[in-house]
C-alpha positions as CSV (number, residue, x, y, z in Angstrom):
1,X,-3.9,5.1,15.7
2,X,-7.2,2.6,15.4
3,X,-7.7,3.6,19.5
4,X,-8.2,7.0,17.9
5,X,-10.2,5.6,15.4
6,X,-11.8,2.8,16.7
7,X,-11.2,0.0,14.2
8,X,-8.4,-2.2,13.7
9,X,-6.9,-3.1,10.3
10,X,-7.8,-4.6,7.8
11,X,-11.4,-1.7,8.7
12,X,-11.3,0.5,5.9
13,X,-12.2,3.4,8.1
14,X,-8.4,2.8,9.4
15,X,-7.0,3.4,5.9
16,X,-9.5,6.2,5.3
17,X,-8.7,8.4,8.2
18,X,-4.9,8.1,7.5
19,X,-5.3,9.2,4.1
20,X,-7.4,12.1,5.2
21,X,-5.1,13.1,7.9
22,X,-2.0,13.1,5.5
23,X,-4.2,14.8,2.5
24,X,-3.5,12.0,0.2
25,X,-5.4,10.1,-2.3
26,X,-5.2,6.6,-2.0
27,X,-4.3,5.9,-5.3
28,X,-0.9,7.7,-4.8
29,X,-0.2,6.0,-1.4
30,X,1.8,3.0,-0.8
31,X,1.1,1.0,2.5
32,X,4.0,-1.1,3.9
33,X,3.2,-3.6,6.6
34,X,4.5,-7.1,7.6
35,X,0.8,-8.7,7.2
36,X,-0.9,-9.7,4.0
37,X,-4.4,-9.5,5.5
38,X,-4.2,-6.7,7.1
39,X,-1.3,-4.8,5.3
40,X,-1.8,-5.6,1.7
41,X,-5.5,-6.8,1.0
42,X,-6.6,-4.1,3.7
43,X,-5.0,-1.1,2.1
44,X,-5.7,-2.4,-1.6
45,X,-9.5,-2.7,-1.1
46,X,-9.5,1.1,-1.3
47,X,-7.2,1.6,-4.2
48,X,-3.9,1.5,-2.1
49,X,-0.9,0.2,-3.2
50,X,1.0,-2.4,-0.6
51,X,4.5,-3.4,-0.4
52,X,5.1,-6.5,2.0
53,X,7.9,-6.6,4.0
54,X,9.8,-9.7,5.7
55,X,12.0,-8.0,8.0
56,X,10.1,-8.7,11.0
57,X,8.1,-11.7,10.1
58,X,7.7,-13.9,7.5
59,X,3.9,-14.8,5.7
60,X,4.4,-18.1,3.9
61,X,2.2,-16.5,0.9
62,X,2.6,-12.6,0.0
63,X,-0.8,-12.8,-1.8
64,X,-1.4,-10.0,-4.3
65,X,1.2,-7.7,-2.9
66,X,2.0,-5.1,-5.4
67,X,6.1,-5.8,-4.2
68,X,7.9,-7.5,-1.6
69,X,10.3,-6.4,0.1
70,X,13.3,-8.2,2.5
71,X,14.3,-4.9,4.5
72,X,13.5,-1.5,4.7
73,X,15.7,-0.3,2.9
74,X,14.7,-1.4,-0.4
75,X,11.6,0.6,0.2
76,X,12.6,3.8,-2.1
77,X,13.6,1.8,-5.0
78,X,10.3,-0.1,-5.0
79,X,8.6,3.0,-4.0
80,X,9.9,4.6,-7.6
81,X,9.3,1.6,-9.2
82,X,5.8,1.7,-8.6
83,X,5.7,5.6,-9.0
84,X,6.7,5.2,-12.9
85,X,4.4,2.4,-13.3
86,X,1.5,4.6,-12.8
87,X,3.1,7.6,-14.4
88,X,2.9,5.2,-17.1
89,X,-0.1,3.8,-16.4
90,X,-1.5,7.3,-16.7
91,X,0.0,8.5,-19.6
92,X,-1.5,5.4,-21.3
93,X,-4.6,6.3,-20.6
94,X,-4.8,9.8,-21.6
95,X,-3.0,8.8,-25.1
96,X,-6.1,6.1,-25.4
97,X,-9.1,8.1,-23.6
């Protein structure tokens, strides 16, 4: 995909295009990658949430990854997890707006 569009993570353009091409917003999107700089602080700079995973490789420091996960597999279950956290982060805010 970035010889398509001609940036390499952590580029926000990378993110950007992705999220255009799938018709999502990136506050409903979850990135999953293996790298914190390019994977979680990449994706996050534009609203993103990113889930670390250690199944290939391990990064001595997850950094502000919104989860961590050891296989892929535990992907839907942190997936929901953070799919109720905004649904209650949302409903907070209309109850308080």
């Amino acid at each position: 995909f970035s010889s398509e569009v001609g940036v390499r993570k952590p580029h926000p353009q990378i993110f950007t295009d992705a999220l255009r091409k799938v018709g999502v917003d990136a506050a409903r999107a979850v990135f999953v990658g293996d790298r914190v700089r390019e994977d979680v602080q990449g994706p996050q700079r534009l609203g993103m949430r990113a889930v670390l995973t250690r199944e290939w490789r391990q990064e001595d420091d997850p950094g502000a990854a919104d989860a961590v996960i050891q296989r892929l597999g535990e992907l839907p279950a942190v997936v929901d997890r953070l799919a109720a956290g905004a649904q209650a982060a949302d409903t907070y805010n209309e109850v308080t707006s």
